[in-house]
C-alpha positions in Angstrom: -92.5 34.4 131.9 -89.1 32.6 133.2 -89.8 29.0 134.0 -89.0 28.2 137.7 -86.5 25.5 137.2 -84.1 27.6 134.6 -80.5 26.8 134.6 -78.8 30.2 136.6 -75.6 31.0 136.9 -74.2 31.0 140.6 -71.7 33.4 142.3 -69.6 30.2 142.2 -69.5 29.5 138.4 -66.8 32.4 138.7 -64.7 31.4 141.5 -62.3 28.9 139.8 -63.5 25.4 141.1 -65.8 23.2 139.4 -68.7 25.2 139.0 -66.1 27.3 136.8 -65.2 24.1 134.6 -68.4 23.9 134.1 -69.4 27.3 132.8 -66.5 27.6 130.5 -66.8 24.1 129.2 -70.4 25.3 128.4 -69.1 28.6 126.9 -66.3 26.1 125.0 -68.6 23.5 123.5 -70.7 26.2 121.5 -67.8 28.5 120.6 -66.6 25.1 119.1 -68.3 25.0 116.6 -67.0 25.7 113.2 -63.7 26.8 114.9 -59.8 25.9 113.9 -58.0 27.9 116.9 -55.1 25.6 118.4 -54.6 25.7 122.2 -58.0 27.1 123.2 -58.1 25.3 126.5 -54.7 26.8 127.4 -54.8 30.7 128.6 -54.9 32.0 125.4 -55.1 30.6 121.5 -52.6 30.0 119.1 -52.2 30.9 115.3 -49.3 31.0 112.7 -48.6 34.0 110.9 -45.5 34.5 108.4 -43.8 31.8 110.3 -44.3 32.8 113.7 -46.6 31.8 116.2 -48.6 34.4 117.7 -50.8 33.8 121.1 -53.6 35.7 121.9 -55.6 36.6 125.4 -58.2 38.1 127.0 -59.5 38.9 130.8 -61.4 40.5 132.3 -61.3 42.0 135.8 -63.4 43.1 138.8 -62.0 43.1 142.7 -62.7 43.8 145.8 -61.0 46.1 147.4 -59.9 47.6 144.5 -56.8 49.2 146.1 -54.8 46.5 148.0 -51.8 46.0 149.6 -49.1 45.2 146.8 -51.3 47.0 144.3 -54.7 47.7 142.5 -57.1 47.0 139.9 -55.0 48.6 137.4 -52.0 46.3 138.1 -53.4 43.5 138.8 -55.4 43.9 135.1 -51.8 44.6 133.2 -50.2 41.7 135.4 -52.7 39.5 134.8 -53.0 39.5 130.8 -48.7 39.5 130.6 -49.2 36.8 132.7 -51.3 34.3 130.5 -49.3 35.3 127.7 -46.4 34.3 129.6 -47.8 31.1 130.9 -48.2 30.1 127.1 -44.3 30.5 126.7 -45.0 34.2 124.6 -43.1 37.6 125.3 -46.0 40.4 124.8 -46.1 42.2 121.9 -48.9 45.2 123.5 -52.2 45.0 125.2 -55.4 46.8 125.0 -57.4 48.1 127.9 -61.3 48.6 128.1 -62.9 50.2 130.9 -66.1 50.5 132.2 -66.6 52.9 134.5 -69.8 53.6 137.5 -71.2 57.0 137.3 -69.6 59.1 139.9 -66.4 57.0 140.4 -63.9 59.2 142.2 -61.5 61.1 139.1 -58.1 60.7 141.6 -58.8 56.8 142.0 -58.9 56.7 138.1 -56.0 58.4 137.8 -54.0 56.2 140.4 -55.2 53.0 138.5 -54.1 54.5 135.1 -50.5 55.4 136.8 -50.2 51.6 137.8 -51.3 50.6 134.6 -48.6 52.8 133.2 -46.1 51.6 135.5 -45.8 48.2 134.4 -46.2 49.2 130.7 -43.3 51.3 131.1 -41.4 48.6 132.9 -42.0 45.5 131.2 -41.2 47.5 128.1 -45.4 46.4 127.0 -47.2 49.0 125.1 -50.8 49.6 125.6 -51.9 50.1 122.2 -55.8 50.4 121.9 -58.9 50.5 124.3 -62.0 51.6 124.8 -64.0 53.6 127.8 -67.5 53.2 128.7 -69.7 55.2 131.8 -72.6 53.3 133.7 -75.2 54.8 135.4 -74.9 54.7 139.4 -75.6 51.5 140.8 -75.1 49.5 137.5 -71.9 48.4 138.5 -69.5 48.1 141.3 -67.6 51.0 140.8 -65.3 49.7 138.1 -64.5 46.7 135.8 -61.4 46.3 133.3 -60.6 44.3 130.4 -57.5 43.8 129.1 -56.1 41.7 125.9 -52.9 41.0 124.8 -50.8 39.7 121.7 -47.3 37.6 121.7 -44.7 35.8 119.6 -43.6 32.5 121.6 -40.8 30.4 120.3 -42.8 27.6 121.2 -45.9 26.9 122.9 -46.1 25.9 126.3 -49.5 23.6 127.0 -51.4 22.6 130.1 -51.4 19.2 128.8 -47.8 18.6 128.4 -46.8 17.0 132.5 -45.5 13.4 132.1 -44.5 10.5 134.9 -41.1 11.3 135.8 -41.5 15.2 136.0 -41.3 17.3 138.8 -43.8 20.0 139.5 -41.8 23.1 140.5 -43.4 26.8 141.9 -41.5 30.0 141.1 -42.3 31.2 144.5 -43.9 31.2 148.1 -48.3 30.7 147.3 -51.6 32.2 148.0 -50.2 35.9 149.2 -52.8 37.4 146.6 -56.2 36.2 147.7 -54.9 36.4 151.1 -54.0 40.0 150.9 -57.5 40.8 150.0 -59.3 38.4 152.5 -57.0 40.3 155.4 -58.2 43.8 153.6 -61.9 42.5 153.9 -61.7 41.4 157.3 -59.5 44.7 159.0 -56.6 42.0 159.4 -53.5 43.3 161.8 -51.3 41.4 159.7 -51.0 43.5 156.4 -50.0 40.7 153.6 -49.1 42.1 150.3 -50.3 40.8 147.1 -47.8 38.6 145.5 -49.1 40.8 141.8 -46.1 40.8 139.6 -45.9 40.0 135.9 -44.2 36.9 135.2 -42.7 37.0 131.4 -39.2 37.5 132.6 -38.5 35.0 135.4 -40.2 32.6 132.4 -38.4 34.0 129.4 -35.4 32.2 131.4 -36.7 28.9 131.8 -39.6 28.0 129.1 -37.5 25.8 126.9 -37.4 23.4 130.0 -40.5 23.1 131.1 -43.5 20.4 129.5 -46.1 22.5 131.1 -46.5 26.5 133.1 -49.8 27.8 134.7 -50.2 30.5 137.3 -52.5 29.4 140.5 -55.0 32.4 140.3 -58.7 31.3 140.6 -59.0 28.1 142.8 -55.0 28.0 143.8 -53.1 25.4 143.0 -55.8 23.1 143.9 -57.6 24.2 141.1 -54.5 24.5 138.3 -52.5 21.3 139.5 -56.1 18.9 138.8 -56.3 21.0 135.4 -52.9 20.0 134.2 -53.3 16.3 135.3 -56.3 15.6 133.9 -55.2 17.2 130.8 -52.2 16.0 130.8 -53.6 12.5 131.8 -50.7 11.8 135.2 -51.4 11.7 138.6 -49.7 14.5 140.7 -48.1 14.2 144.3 -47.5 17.2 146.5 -45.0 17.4 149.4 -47.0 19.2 152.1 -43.7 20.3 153.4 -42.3 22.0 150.5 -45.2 24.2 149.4 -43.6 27.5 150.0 -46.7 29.6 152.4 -45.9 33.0 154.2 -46.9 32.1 158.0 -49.2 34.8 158.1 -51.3 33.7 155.0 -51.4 29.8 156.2 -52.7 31.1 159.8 -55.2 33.7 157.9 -56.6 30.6 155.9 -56.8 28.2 159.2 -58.7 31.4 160.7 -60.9 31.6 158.2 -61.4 27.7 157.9 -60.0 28.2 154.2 -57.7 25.5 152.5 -54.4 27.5 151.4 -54.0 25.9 148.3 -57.1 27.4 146.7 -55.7 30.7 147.4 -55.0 32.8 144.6 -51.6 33.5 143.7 -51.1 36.5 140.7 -47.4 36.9 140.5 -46.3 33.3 140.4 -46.8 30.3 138.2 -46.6 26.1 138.7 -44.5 23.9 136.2 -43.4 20.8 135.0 -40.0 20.0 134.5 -37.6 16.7 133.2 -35.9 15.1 136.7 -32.7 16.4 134.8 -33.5 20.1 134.3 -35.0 20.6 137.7 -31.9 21.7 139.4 -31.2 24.3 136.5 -34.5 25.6 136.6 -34.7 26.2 140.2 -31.4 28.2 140.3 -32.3 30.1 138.0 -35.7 30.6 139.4 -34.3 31.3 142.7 -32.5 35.1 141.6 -36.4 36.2 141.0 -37.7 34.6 144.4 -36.0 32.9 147.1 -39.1 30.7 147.9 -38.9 29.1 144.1 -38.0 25.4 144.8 -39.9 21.4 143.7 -42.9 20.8 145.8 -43.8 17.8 143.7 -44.0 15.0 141.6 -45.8 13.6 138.3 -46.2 9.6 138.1 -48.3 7.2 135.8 -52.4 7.4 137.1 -54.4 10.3 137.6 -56.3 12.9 139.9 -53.8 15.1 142.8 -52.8 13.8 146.1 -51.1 15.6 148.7 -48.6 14.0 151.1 -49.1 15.2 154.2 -46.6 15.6 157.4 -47.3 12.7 158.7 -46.7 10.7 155.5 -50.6 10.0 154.7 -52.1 10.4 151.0 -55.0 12.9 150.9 -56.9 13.8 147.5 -56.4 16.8 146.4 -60.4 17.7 144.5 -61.0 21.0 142.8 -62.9 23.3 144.7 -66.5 23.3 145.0 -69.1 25.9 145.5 -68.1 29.8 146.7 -64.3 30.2 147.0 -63.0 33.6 147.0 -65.4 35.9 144.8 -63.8 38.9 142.9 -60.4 38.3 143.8 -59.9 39.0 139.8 
């Protein structure tokens, strides 16, 4: 028999705030063990091969809806893993794809999520090279789940632990239009927001040997990412609450659904660090991808993430706590 007072894991230990810290540090400290992979707290793990460095990554994948506006499961899955590798400073090299797939899932939906897989194969010029298909009985999953792994050569490696005092902190685009395009699909919103899902290895490519650190906002926002990078990078971070770039219709969404905008999930844009001397560069160039790509902060000497408000005030910035967004990923 279980024992009453066993450990379980909580919807929130995958939702991207502190009860998700804690499982992967969990997952981390046994994998540990015995293990020489470099950069295994970044979004994916580096090794050298004939003289090259070669990162690797892995996700995973379940949403709801999966059909959204701005794009699907299937997209958001290819996005996603070209997105980590990208983050890491690596041009993809190919991907696999596993599904798993619920008894009696609908054969046209498959093939729409295949064709959007497809599509940004095709366009990114990223082959998917190997996979695997499973069926579940009815009822043993929620319709369908995807995992996807990819493999790139990067130049050099970008870390989450590279932000120093004197930095800026810099956002390739306007925030939060992902999780708040599926929030406004949940609820039968009037305003349809699209998902902000778009991979990210080209507007990058262009600006990696600039930046000291790169991480996309998905799980937990920027919230979540922006405390990840200072405490590993060991700075204190200071927001401009009137530069963060936020459609109108996804900060009114969050304030009607008493939700705090920057723990909404972003999966087409990324947060960086930058010299005070390369920031102008980096933004222009930033700027032909998405007009909303502009500094929104600083990095100084201390620790934890503060946001200065409108009306000049400091307010901590915490990671979130407890149920965020579930399956927004």
């Amino acid at each position: 028999m279980e024992k009453n007072n066993e450990r379980r894991i909580e919807i929130a230990h995958g939702s991207g705030g502190k009860k998700s810290v804690e499982l992967i540090g969990e997952i981390r400290k046994i994998l540990r063990e015995g293990s020489s992979w470099k950069n295994t707290d970044d979004d994916g793990a580096v090794f050298e091969w004939k003289g090259k460095k070669l990162v690797f990554t892995t996700d995973a994948f379940i949403v709801d809806p999966i059909f959204f506006p701005g794009g699907d499961i299937g997209k958001l899955a290819t996005c996603g893993t070209i997105n980590d590798l990208a983050m890491m400073g690596a041009q993809p090299l190919g991907l696999s794809l596993s599904l798993v797939i619920e008894e009696g899932f609908s054969w046209q939906n498959l093939r729409k999520i295949i064709r959007s897989i497809n599509q940004i194969s095709q366009k990114e010029k990223v082959p998917i090279v190997t996979g695997d298909t499973k069926v579940t009985e009815k009822g043993k999953l929620d319709k369908i789940e995807i995992t996807t792994a990819g493999v790139g050569i990067a130049q050099f490696v970008l870390s989450n632990e590279g932000a120093q005092a004197g930095d800026l902190v810099i956002t390739s685009g306007d925030l939060g239009k992902h999780g708040a395009a599926l929030l406004a699909k949940r609820f039968g919103s009037v305003n349809e927001i699209k998902s902000d899902c778009q991979p990210l290895n080209r507007p990058i490519k262009k600006v990696a040997p600039f930046l000291t650190s790169a991480k996309d906002p998905t799980r937990g926002g920027l919230a979540a990412v922006l405390n990840e990078v200072a405490e590993k990078s060991k700075v204190k971070i200071v927001l401009d609450e009137d530069k963060i770039p936020f459609q109108k219709e996804v900060s009114a969404l969050a304030s009607l659904l008493g939700i705090d905008k920057l723990a909404l999930p972003s999966e087409g844009r990324f947060v960086a660090t930058v010299s005070a001397r390369q920031a102008k560069k980096v933004v222009n160039c930033l700027k032909k991808f998405n007009r909303q790509a502009g500094v929104i902060g600083r990095v100084e000497k201390g620790k934890g993430v503060y946001l200065k408000t409108k009306v000049g005030t400091l307010r901590k910035v915490e990671t979130p706590e407890g149920k965020l967004i579930p399956r927004i990923c």
